[in-house]
GUTOR-77891 format. One record per residue (C-alpha): residue number from 1; x, y, z negated. Coordinates in pm, 1 decimal. Layout:
// residues N
[pt NUM; [X; Y; Z]]
...
//
This chain:
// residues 452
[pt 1; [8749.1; 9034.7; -11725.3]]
[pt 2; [8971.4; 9372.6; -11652.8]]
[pt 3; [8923.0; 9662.7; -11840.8]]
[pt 4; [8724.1; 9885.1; -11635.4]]
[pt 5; [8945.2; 10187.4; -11720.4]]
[pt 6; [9231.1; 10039.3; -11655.3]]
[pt 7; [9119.9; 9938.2; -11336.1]]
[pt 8; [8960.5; 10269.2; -11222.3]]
[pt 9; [9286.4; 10414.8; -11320.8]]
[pt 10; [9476.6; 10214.7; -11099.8]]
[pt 11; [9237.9; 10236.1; -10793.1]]
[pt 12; [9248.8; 10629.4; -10865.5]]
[pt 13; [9605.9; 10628.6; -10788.3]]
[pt 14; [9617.7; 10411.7; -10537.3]]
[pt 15; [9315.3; 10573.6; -10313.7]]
[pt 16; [9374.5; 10923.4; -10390.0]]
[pt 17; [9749.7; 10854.0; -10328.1]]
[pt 18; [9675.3; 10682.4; -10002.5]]
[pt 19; [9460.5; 10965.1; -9885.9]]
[pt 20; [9642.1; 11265.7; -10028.2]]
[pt 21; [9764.0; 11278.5; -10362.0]]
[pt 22; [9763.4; 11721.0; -10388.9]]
[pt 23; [9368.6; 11704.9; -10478.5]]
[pt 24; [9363.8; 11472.7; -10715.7]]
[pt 25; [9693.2; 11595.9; -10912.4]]
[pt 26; [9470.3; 11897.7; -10908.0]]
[pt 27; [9178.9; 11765.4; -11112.3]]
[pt 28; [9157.1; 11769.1; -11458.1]]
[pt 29; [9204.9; 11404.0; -11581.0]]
[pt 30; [8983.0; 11179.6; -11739.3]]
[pt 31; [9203.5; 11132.8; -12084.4]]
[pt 32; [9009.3; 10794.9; -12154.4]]
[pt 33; [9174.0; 10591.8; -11872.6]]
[pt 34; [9396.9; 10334.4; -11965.7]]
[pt 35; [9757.2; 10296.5; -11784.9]]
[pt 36; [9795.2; 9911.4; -11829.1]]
[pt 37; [10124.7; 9845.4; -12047.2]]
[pt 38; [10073.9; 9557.3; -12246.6]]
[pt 39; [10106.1; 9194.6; -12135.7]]
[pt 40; [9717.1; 9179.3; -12183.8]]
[pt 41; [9615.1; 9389.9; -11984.4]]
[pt 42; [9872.5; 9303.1; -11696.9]]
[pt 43; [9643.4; 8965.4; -11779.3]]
[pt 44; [9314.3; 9159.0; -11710.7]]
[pt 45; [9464.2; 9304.9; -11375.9]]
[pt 46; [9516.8; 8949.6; -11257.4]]
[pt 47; [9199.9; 8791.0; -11351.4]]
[pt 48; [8983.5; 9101.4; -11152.2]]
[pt 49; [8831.9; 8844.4; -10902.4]]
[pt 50; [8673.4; 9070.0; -10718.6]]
[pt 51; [8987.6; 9206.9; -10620.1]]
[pt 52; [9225.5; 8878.8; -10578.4]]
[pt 53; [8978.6; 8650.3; -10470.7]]
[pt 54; [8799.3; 8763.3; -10179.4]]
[pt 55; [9060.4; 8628.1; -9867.1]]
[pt 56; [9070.3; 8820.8; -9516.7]]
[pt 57; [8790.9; 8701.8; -9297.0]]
[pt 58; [8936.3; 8800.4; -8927.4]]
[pt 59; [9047.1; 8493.1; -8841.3]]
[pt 60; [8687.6; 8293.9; -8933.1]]
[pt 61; [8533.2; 8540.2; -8725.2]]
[pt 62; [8727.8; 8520.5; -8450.1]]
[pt 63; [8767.9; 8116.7; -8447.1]]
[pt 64; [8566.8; 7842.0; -8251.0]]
[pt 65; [8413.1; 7681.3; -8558.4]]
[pt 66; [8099.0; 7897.1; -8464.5]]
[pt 67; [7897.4; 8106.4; -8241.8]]
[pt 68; [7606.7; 8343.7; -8217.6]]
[pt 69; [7328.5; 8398.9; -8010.4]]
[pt 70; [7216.4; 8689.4; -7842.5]]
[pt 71; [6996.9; 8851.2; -8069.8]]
[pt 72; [7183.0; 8774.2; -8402.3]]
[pt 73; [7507.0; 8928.0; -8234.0]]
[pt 74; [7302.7; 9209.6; -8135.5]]
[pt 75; [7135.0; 9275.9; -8481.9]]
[pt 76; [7479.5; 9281.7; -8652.5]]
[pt 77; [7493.7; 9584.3; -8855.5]]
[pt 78; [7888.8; 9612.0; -8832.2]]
[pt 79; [8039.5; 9747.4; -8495.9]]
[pt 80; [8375.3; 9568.2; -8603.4]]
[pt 81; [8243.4; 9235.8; -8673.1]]
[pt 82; [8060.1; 9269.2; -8291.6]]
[pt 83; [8433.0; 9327.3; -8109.6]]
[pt 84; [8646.5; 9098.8; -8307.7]]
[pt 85; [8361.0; 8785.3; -8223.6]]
[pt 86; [8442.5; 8894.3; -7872.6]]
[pt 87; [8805.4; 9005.9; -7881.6]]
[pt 88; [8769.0; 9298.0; -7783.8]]
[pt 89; [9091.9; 9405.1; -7653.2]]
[pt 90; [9089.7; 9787.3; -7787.1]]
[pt 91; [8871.8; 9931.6; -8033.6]]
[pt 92; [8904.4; 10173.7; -8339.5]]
[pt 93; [8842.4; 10127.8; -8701.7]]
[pt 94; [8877.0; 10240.0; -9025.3]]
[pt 95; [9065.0; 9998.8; -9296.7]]
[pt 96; [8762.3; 9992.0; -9523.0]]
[pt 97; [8586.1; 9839.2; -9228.2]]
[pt 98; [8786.7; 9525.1; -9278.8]]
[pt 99; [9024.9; 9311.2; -9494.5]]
[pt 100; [9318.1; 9535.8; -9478.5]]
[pt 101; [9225.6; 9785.0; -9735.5]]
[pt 102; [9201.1; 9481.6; -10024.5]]
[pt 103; [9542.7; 9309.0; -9849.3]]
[pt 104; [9725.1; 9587.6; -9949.5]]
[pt 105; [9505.1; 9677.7; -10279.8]]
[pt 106; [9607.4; 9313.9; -10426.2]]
[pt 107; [9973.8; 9361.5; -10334.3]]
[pt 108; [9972.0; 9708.5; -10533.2]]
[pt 109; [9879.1; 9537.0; -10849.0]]
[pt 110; [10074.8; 9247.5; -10821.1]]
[pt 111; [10368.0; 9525.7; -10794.0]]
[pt 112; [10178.6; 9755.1; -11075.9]]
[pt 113; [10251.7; 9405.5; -11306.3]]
[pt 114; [10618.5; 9356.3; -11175.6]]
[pt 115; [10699.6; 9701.3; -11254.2]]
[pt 116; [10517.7; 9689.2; -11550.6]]
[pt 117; [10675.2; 9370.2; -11690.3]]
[pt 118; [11010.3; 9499.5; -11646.4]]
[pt 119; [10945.4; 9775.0; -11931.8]]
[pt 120; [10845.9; 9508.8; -12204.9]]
[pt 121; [11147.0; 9355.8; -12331.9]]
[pt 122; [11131.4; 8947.1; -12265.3]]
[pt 123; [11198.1; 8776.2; -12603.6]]
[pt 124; [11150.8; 8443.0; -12763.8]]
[pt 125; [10800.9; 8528.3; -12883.6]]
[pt 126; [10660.6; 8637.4; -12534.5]]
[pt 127; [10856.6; 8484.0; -12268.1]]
[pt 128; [10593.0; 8200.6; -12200.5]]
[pt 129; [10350.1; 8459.5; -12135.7]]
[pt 130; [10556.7; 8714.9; -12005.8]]
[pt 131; [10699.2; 8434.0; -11714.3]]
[pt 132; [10318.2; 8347.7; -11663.4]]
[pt 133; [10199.6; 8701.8; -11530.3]]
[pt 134; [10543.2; 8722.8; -11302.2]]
[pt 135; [10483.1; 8369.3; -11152.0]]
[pt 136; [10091.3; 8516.1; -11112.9]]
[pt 137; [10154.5; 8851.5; -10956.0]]
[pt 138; [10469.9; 8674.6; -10745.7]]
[pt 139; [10209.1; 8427.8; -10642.5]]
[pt 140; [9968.4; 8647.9; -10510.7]]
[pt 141; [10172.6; 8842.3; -10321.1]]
[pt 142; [10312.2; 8606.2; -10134.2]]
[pt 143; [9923.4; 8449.8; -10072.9]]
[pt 144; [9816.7; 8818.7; -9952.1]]
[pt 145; [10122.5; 8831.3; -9712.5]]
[pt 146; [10087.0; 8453.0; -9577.0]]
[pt 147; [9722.1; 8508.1; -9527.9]]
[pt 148; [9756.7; 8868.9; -9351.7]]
[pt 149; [10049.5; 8716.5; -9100.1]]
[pt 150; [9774.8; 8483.6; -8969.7]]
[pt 151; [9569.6; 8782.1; -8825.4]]
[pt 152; [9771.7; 9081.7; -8781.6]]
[pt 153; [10106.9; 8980.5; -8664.0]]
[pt 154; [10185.9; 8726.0; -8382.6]]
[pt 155; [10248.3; 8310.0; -8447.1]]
[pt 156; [10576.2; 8245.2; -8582.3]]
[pt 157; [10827.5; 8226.9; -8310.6]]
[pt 158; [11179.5; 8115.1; -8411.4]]
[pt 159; [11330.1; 8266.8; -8074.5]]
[pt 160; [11197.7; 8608.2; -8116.0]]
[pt 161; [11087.9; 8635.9; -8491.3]]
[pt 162; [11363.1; 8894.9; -8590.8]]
[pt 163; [11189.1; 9112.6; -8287.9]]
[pt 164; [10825.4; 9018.8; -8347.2]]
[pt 165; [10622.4; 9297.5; -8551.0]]
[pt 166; [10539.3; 9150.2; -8898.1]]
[pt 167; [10419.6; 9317.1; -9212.7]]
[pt 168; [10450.3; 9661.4; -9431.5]]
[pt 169; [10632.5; 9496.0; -9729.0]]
[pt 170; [10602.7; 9683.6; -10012.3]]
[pt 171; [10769.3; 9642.0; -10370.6]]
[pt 172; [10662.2; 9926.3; -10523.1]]
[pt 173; [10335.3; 10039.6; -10702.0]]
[pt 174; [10456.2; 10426.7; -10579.9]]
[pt 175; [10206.2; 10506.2; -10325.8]]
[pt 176; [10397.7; 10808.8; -10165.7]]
[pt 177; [10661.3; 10566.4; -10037.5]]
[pt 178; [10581.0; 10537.0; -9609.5]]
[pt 179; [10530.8; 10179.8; -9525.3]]
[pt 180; [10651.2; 10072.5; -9243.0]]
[pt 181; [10656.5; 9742.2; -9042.0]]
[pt 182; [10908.3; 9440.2; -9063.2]]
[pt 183; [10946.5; 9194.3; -8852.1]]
[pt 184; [10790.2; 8872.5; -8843.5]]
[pt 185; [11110.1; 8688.9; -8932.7]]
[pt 186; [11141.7; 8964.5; -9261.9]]
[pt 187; [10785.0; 8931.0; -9325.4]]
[pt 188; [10807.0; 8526.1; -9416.2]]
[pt 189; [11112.6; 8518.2; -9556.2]]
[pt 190; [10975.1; 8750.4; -9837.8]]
[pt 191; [10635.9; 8587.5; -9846.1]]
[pt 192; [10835.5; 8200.1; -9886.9]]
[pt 193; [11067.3; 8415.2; -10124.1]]
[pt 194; [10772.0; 8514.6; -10357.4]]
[pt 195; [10548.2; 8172.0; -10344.2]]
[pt 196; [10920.2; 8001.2; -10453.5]]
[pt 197; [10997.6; 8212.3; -10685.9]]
[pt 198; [10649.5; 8181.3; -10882.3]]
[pt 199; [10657.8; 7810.9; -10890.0]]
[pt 200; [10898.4; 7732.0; -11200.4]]
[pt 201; [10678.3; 7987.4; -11385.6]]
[pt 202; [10354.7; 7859.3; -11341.5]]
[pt 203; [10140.0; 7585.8; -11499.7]]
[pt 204; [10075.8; 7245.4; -11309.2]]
[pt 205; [9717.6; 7263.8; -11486.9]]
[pt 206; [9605.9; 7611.1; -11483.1]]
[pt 207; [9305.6; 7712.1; -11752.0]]
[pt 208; [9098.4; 7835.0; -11428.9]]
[pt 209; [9105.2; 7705.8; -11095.6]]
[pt 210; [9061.9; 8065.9; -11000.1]]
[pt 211; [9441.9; 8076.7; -11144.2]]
[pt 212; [9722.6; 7987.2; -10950.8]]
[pt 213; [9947.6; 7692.1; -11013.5]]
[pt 214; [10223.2; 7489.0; -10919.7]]
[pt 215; [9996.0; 7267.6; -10703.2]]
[pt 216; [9870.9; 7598.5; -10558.1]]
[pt 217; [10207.8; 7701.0; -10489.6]]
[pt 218; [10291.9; 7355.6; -10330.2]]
[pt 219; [10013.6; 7361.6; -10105.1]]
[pt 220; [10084.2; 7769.4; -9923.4]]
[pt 221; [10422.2; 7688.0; -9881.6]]
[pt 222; [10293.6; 7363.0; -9715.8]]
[pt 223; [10049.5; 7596.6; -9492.4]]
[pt 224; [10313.5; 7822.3; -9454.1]]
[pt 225; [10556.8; 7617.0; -9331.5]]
[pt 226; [10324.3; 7450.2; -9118.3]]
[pt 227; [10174.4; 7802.2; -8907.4]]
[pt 228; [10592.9; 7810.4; -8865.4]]
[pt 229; [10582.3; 7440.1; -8676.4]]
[pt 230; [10847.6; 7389.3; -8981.2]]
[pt 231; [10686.1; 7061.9; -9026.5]]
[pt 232; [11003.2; 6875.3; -9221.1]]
[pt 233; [10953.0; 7138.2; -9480.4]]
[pt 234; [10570.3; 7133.6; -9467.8]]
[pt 235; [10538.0; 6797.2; -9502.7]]
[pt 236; [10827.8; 6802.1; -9843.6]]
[pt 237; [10595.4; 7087.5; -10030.4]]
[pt 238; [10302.3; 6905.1; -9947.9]]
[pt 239; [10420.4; 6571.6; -10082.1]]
[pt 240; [10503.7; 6763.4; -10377.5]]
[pt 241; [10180.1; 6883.8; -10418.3]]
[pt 242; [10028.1; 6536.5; -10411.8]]
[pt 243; [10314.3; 6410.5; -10660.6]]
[pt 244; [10075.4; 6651.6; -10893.1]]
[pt 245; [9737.2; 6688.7; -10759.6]]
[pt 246; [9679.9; 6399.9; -10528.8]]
[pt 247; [9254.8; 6324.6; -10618.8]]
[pt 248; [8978.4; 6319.2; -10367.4]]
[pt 249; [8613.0; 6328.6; -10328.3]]
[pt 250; [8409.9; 5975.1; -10230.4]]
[pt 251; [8164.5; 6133.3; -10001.1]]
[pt 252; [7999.0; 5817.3; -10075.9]]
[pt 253; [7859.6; 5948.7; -10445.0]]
[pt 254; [7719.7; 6287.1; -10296.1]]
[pt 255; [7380.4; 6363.0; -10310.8]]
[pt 256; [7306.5; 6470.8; -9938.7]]
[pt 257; [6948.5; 6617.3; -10045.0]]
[pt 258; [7095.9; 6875.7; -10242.3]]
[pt 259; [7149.2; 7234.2; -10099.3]]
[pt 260; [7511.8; 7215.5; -10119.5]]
[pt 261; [7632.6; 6856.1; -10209.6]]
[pt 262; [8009.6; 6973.5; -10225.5]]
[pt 263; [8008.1; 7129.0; -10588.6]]
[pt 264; [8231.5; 7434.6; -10667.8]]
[pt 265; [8553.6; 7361.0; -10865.8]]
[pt 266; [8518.4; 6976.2; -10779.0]]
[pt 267; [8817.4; 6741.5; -10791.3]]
[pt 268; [8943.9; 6845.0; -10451.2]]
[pt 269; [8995.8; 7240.5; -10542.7]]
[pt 270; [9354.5; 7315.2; -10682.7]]
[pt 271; [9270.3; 7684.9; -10643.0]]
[pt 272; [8961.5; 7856.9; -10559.0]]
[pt 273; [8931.1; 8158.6; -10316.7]]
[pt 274; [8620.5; 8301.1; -10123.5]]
[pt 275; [8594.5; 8406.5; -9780.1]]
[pt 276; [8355.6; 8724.6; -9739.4]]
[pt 277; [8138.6; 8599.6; -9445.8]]
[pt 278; [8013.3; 8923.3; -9341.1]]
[pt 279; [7661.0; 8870.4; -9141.6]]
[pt 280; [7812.5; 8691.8; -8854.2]]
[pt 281; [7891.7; 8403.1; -9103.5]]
[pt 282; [7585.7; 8355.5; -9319.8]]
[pt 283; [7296.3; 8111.9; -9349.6]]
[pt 284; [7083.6; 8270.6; -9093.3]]
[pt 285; [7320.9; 8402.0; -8830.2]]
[pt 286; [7649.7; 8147.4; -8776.3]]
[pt 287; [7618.8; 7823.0; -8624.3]]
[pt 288; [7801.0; 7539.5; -8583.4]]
[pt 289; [7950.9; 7549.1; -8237.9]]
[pt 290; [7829.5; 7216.6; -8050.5]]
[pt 291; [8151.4; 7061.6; -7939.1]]
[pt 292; [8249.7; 7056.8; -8326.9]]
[pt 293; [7970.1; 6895.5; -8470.6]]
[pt 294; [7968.2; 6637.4; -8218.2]]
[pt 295; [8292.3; 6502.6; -8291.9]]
[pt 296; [8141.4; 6297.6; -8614.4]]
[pt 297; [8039.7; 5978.7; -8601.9]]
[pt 298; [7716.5; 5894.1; -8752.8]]
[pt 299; [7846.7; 5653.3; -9030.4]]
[pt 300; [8057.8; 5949.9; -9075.3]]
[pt 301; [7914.5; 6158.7; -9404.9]]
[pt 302; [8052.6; 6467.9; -9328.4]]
[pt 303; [7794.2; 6527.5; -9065.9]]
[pt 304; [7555.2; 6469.6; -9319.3]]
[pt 305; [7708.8; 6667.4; -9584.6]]
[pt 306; [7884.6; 6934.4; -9465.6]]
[pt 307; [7575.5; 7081.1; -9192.7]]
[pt 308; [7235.1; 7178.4; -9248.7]]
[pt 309; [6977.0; 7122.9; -8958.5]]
[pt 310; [6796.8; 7459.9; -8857.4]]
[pt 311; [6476.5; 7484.7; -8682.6]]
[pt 312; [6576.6; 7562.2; -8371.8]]
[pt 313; [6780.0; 7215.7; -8336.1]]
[pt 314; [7120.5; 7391.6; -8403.2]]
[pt 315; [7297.4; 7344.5; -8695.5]]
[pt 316; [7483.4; 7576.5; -9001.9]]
[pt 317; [7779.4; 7508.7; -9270.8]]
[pt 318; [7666.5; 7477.5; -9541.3]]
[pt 319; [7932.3; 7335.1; -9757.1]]
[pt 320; [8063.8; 7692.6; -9908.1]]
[pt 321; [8259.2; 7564.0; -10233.3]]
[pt 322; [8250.9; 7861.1; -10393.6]]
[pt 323; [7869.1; 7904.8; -10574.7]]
[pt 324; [7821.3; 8202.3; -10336.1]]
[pt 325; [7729.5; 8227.9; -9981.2]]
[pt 326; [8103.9; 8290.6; -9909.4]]
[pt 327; [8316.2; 8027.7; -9746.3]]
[pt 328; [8596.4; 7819.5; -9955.1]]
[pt 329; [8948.6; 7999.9; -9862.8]]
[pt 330; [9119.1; 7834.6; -10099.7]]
[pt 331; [9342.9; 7550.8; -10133.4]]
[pt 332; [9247.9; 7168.2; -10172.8]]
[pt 333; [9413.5; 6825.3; -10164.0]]
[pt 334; [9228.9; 6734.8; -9852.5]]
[pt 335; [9400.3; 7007.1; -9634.1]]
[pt 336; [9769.5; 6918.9; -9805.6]]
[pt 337; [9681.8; 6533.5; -9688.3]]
[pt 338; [9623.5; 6663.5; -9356.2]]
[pt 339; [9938.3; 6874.8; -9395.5]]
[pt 340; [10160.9; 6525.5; -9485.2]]
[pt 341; [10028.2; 6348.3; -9222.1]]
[pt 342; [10108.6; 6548.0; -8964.7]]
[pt 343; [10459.0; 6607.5; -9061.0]]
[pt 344; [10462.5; 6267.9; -9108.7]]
[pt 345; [10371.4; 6181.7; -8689.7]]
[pt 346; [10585.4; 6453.3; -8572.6]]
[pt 347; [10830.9; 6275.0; -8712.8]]
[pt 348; [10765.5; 5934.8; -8570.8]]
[pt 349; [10635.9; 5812.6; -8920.4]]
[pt 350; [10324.9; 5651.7; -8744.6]]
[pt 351; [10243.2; 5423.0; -9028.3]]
[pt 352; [10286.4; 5649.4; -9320.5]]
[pt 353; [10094.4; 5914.4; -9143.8]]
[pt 354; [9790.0; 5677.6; -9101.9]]
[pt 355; [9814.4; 5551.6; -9446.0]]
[pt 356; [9727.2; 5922.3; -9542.8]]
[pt 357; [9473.1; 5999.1; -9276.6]]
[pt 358; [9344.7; 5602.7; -9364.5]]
[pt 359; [9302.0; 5735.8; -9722.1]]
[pt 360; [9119.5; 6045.0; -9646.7]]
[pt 361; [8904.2; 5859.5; -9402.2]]
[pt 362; [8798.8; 5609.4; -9607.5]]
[pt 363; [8614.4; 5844.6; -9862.6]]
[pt 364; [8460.2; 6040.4; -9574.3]]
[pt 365; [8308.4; 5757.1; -9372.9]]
[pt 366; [7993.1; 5541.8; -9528.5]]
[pt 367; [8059.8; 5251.5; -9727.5]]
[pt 368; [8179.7; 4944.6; -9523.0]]
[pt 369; [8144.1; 5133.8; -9207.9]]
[pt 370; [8518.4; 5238.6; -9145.1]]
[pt 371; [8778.0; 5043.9; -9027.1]]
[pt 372; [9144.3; 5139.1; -9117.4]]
[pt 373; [9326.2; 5279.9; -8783.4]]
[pt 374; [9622.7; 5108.5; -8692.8]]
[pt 375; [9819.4; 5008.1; -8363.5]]
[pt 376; [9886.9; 5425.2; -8207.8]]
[pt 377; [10170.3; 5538.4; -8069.2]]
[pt 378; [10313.4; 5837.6; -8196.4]]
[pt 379; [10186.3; 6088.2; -7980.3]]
[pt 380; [9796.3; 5895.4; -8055.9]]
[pt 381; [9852.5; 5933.6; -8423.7]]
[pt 382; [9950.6; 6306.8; -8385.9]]
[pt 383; [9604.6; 6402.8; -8123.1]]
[pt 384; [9416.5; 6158.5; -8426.7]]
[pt 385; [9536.8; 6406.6; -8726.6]]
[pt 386; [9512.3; 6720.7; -8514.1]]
[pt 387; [9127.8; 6642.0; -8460.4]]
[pt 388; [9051.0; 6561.9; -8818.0]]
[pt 389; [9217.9; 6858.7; -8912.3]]
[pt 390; [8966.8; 7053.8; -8764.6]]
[pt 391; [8658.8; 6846.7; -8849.6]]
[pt 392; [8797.7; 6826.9; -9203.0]]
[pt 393; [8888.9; 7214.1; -9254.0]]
[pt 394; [8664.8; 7399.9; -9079.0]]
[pt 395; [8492.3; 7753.4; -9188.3]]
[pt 396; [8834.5; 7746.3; -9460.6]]
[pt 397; [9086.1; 8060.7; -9281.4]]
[pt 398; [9267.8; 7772.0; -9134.9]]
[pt 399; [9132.4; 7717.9; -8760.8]]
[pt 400; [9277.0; 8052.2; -8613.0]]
[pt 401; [9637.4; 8031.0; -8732.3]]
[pt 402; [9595.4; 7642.2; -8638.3]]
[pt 403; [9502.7; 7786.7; -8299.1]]
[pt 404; [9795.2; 8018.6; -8296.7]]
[pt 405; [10063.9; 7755.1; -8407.0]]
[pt 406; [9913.9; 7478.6; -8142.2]]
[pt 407; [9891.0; 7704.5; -7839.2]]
[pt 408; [10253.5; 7778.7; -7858.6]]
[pt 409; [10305.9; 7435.1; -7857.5]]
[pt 410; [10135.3; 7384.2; -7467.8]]
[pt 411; [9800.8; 7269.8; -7595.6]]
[pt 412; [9620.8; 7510.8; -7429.5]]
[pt 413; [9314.0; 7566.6; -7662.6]]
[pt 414; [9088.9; 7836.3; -7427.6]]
[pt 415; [8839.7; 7971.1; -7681.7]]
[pt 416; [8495.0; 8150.2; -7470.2]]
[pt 417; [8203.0; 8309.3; -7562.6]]
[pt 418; [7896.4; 8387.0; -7407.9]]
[pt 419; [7637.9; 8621.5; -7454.6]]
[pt 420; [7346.7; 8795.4; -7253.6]]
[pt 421; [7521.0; 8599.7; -6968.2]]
[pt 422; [7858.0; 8691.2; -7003.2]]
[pt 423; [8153.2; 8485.2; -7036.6]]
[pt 424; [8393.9; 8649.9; -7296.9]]
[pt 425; [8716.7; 8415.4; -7254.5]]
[pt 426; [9022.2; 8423.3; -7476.1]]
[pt 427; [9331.7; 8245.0; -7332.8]]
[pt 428; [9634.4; 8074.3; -7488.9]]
[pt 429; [9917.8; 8310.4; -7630.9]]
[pt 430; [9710.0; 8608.4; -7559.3]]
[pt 431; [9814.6; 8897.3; -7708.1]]
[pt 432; [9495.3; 8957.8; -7849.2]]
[pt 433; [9518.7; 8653.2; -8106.0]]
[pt 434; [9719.4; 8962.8; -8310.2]]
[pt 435; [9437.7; 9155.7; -8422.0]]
[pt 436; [9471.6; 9533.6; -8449.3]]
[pt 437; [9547.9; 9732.3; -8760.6]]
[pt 438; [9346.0; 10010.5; -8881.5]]
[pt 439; [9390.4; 10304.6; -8715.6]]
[pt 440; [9371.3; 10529.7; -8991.5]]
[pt 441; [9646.0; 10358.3; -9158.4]]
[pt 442; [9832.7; 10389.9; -8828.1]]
[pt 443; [9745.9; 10731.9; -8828.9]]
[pt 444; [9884.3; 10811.0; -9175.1]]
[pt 445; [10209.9; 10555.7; -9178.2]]
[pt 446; [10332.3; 10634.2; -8795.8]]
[pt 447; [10353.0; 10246.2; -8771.5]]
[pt 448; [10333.9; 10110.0; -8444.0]]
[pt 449; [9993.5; 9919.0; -8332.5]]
[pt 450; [9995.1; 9544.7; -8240.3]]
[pt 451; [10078.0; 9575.2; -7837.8]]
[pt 452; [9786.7; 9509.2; -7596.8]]
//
């Protein structure tokens, strides 16, 4: 676990700097706080979970995996969580009011441990270690930057990426440097840059699952490539991912009386993340929207596994992954399957891409009960893999990028909500599938705002 004082000295910096550094270079210090400098503690900075593992949650909010009714919508505490479920189309908040703040608080220590690593001299004796924390820090940076494009900057457009808005990209642990925005097309290059980069020094079997690896890597540059509708490349980092991490989960040898059948760290996981879900997400409150859950068979065990049945005849998610009420964000061989089979049918590979759907089928449906799809077209297999995408991945980050990536495509998803007898409707390509940044940090930086 970090060192607390090296991590209070670190978020000292950081926050104080953000805000205004004058006041704090004005206090006396605290002389016990502990500048990290030694490949240990550049260790203990990585392993913080509460600061790398919790993903951004816009995009689960915001998606059509759930709804709320009236009164739970109502009785949320959180202003912001109220106008993103309904896309609002202007509003203002603070960065601490959403995943922003801990975006950019990850990326500062994954460039507190590149800067740090380049003062310790790489020898014989350390370099195993010292190659470690760099693929780890590289890693995670590249995660943070992938998993903030989905929400705050528009779906990858080849034609107009170099104009799109993207990202702040910052490389430095210096907080008085002014961020300012790339472009979309700058934003992924440096976020494909960093996840490549890390995979030659990581591990293929890490001693955590909360620790990235080369599966890991394998599998964000598959979803990475994929929210780019790159899906040659998608479909190579994927396969390479299975070359090394290929195992699933028999549905068939779950208990479906437990609370949570789906176990945390089980064979599927390569790398475990959590998705805050805020109260709009939890036990009581989110609920499975209708059209979703009846998409599954009955001799399909997912319905039986994956939803619990509440009182009032609707149903909730309850298959979180993570030994918390949070929702899995992480990565898992089920999703990369997905990932090869669809690059597979876009490129006319009909009968490899069923022989991976086939696979994943078979240990989702009850024994004897599923019968091997064969005998689509191309276009039939792609609609096929598109649906069990999103009966296989839901409540996991995945749904709104999917959403962004697909409607530029012509599929035109419409997502509405309604509540107290109002139709909230959000259409394809809409401008509001972008979500706004913070204002303060618009405020400080000068940046320009996502365009409504």
């Amino acid at each position: 676990m970090v060192s607390r004082k090296i991590y209070l000295a670190l978020f000292c910096g950081l926050v104080f700097g953000s805000a205004g550094c004058q006041k704090f270079l004005d206090a006396k210090p605290e002389k016990t706080l502990t500048i990290p400098s030694t490949l240990a503690d550049f260790q203990a900075l990585l392993d913080n979970y509460p600061i790398f593992a919790p993903d951004p949650h816009e995009g689960e909010h915001s998606d059509d995996d759930h709804y709320l009714n009236n009164d739970d919508w109502e009785s949320l505490y959180s202003d912001y969580e109220r106008k993103i479920y309904t896309w609002e189309k202007e509003y203002q908040f603070d960065s601490e009011a959403n995943s922003w703040s801990n975006t950019y608080r990850t990326i500062y220590f994954c460039n507190t441990v590149l800067e740090g690593l380049q003062k310790i001299n790489r020898n014989p004796k350390n370099s195993a270690e010292w190659d470690h924390l760099k693929g780890q820090a590289l890693y995670y940076r590249g995660k943070r930057l992938l998993q903030a494009s989905f929400i705050w900057t528009p779906a990858y457009d080849k034609g107009t990426a170099n104009s799109d808005l993207g990202l702040p990209l910052r490389f430095s642990a210096d907080f008085n440097i002014k961020s300012k925005r790339a472009s979309v097309e700058e934003t992924y290059l440096q976020l494909l840059n960093d996840l490549k980069s890390s995979i030659q020094l990581l591990p293929i079997n890490p001693v955590s699952k909360v620790r990235p690896s080369k599966p890991a890597c394998y599998a964000l540059l598959s979803r990475a490539y994929l929210s780019m509708r790159d899906y040659v490349n998608a479909g190579l980092y994927a396969d390479s991912c299975l070359q090394l991490n290929h195992e699933l989960i028999d549905y068939n040898d779950l208990d479906g009386t437990e609370i949570n059948p789906l176990k945390r760290f089980n064979t599927e996981v390569i790398a475990e993340n959590e998705i805050g879900e805020g109260q709009a997400l939890n036990f009581t409150r989110g609920r499975v929207s209708p059209d979703l859950y009846n998409m599954y068979d009955q001799d399909d065990l997912r319905k039986e596994m994956l939803f619990s049945n509440n009182p009032d005849g609707t149903h909730g998610f309850r298959a979180r992954l993570v030994g918390t009420t949070g929702l899995f964000g992480g990565t898992a061989t089920n999703e990369v399957y997905l990932n090869r089979a669809e690059s597979y049918a876009r490129a006319g590979k009909t009968t490899l891409a069923l022989n991976d759907l086939n696979k994943l089928l078979l240990k989702r449906w009850r024994k004897n009960k599923f019968n091997p799809i064969s005998g689509l077209d191309a276009k039939e297999v792609l609609d096929l893999i598109l649906k069990e995408r999103r009966k296989e991945l839901l409540f996991r980050g995945i749904r709104w990028v999917d959403l962004k990536r697909l409607n530029k495509e012509g599929r035109n998803i419409v997502l509405t909500r309604n509540l107290n007898n109002k139709i909230y409707r959000l259409e394809p390509n809409d401008l509001r599938y972008t979500l706004l940044i913070p204002q303060d940090v618009i405020t400080r930086s000068g940046m320009q705002q996502n365009p409504r």
